[in-house]
N, C-alpha and C positions, 0 to 999 in steps of 0.2 A: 838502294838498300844493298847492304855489304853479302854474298853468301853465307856469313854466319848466323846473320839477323834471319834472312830465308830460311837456312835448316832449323832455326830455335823457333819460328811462329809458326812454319809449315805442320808442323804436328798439334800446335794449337787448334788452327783453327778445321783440321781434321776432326780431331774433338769437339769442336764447337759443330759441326756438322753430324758428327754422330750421335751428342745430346738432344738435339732439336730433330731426328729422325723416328720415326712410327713406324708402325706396322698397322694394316686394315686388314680387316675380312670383307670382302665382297659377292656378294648372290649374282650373279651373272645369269640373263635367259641365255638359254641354250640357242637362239639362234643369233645373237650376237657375238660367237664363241669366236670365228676369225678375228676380226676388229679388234677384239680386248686382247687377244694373244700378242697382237703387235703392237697396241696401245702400252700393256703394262711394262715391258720391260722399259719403254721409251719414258715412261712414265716415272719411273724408278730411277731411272738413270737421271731425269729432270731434276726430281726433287729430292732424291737423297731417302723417299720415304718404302716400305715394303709391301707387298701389296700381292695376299693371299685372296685366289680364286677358286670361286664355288660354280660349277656350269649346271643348269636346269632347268624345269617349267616353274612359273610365277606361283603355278598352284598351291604346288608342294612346297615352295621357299613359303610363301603365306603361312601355310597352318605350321613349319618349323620354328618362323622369328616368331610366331603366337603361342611357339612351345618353350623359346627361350632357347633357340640354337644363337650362336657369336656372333650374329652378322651386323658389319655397320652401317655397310652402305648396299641399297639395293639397283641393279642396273635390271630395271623391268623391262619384259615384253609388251606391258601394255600400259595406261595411266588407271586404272580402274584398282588395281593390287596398290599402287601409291598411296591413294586415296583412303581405301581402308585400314590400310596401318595406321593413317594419318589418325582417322576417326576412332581408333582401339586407344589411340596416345602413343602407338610403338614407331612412328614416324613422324618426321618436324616437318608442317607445312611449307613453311618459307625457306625449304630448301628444295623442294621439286620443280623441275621443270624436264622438258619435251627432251630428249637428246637425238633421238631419231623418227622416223618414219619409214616404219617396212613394208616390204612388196613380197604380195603371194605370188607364188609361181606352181605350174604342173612341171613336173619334169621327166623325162627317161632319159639314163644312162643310154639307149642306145639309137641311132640317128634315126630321124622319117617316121618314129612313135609317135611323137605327139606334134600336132599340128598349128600351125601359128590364131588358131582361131579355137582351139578348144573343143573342135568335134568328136577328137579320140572320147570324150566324156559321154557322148550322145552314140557314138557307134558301141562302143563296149566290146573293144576286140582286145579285149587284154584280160587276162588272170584276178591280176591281183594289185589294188591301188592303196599305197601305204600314204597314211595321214596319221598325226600326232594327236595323242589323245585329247578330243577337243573340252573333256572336262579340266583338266587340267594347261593345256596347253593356247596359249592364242594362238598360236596360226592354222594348228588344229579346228578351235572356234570358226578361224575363219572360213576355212574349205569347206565345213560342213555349211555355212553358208551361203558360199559359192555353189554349191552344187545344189542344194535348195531353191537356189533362184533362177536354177537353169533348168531345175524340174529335174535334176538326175539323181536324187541322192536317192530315193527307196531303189532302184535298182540299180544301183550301187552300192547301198552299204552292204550285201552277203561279201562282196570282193575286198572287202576295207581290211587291210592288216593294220592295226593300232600299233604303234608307237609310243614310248612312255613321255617322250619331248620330241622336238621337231629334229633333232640331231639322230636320233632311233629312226625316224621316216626318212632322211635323208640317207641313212647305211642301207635301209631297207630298199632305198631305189638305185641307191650307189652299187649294191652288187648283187641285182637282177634277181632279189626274192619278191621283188615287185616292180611289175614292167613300168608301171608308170605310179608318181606322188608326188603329192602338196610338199613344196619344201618352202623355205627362205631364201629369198633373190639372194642374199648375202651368201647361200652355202655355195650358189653354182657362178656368181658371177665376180669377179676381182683383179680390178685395175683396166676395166674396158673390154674386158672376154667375157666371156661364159665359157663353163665348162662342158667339156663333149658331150656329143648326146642333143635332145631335141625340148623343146620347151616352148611352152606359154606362159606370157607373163599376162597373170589375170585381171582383168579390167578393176581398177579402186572400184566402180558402184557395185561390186559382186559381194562385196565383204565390209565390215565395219574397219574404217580409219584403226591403222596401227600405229597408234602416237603409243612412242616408249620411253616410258619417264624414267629420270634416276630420283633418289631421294636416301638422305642422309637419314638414319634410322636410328632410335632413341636410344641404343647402345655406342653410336657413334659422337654422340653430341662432345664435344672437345677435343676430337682424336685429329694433331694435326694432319696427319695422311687423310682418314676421310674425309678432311673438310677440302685437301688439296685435291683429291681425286674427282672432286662434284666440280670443282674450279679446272680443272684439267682436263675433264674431258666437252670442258666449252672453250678449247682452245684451239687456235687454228692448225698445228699439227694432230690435234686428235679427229677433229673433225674433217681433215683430208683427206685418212683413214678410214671416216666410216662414210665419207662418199665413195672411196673405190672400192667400196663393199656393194653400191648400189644404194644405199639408205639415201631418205631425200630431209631434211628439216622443218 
């Protein structure tokens, strides 16, 4: 091909790339928020498509796409929020499935707090234990079950600072207004560390399985971006990504 032919198609099929380009809105849980920051630009750059993000708990995105807020696609905390759009008609069954599995953790910001066995819970030599609002939040959910089973939560909850998502209880223990908190293995661990500071990672039988589904949601139905983004993040660079977060499949 001559460089004339080059300079006269190269802007063709520029255009033909920018025709066939999207835009999505996506509800993102709040404790997925590492993994999709470095997902989407990779993601964008993939496919050519754009790809607007919302960070929060499942709660509140629930009753918003039940209020009629733009979201296309939902990247849930849990598979239970899936399911119920499914059943309202405001999400397409045979687009959900599993994308991850998350891990509860205690955490303090600062070292020899929290102990590799989770007794800092049983001694109660700390202030104040920040967890995510469990009405709205799973991992939230989760801790209050965790500590239930370990027989500590009534003398614990006076200590409990709420969080409005698990990203709130993460700041709250990331800068010492609470010595120790329930976070997301995802917020303190990436690419084989953990971040400073002392931690227990909570046993799975302490809490309900965190299977976190995505699903294509009935405003998304024909948007080539959100059907690329459900195909996309079952791909082996996305999924790389959200093992060196910690998440397991």
């Amino acid at each position: 091909m001559s460089t004339l032919s080059a300079l006269l198609i190269a802007p063709l099929l520029l255009w033909a790339c920018l025709a066939q380009s999207a835009e999505v809105n996506v509800a993102v849980a709040a404790n997925f928020t590492g993994p999709m920051e470095r997902i989407a630009p990779e993601f964008e750059k993939f496919t050519g498509h754009k790809i607007i993000v919302a960070y929060g708990t499942v709660g509140k995105f629930y009753a918003q796409i039940k209020n009629g807020a733009p979201f296309e696609v939902l990247v849930s905390a849990d598979d239970s929020t899936p399911i119920r759009l499914e059943k309202d008609g405001l999400a397409l069954p045979e687009s959900r499935y599993t994308y991850a599995i998350g891990k509860l953790v205690l955490w303090s910001a600062a070292p020899g707090v929290v102990d590799d066995k989770g007794e800092v819970l049983r001694r109660g030599d700390f202030r104040h234990l920040a967890i995510a609002n469990p009405k709205l939040a799973v991992y939230g959910a989760a801790a209050v079950e965790a500590m239930t089973k370990l027989g500590v939560y009534p003398s614990l909850e006076p200590r409990r600072v709420m969080g409005e998502n698990i990203t709130q209880a993460y700041q709250f223990t990331a800068t010492g207004n609470a010595e120790v908190g329930f976070v997301a293995l995802s917020q303190i661990y990436k690419d084989g560390q953990f971040a400073a500071g002392s931690h227990w990672l909570v046993p799975p039988a302490l809490y309900p399985p965190l299977k976190q589904d995505v699903v294509l949601l009935a405003r998304g139905k024909g948007n080539a971006a959100a059907e690329a983004l459900l195909a996309y993040l079952k791909s082996e660079p996305a999924r790389k990504v959200i093992r060196a977060y910690g998440y397991e499949f």
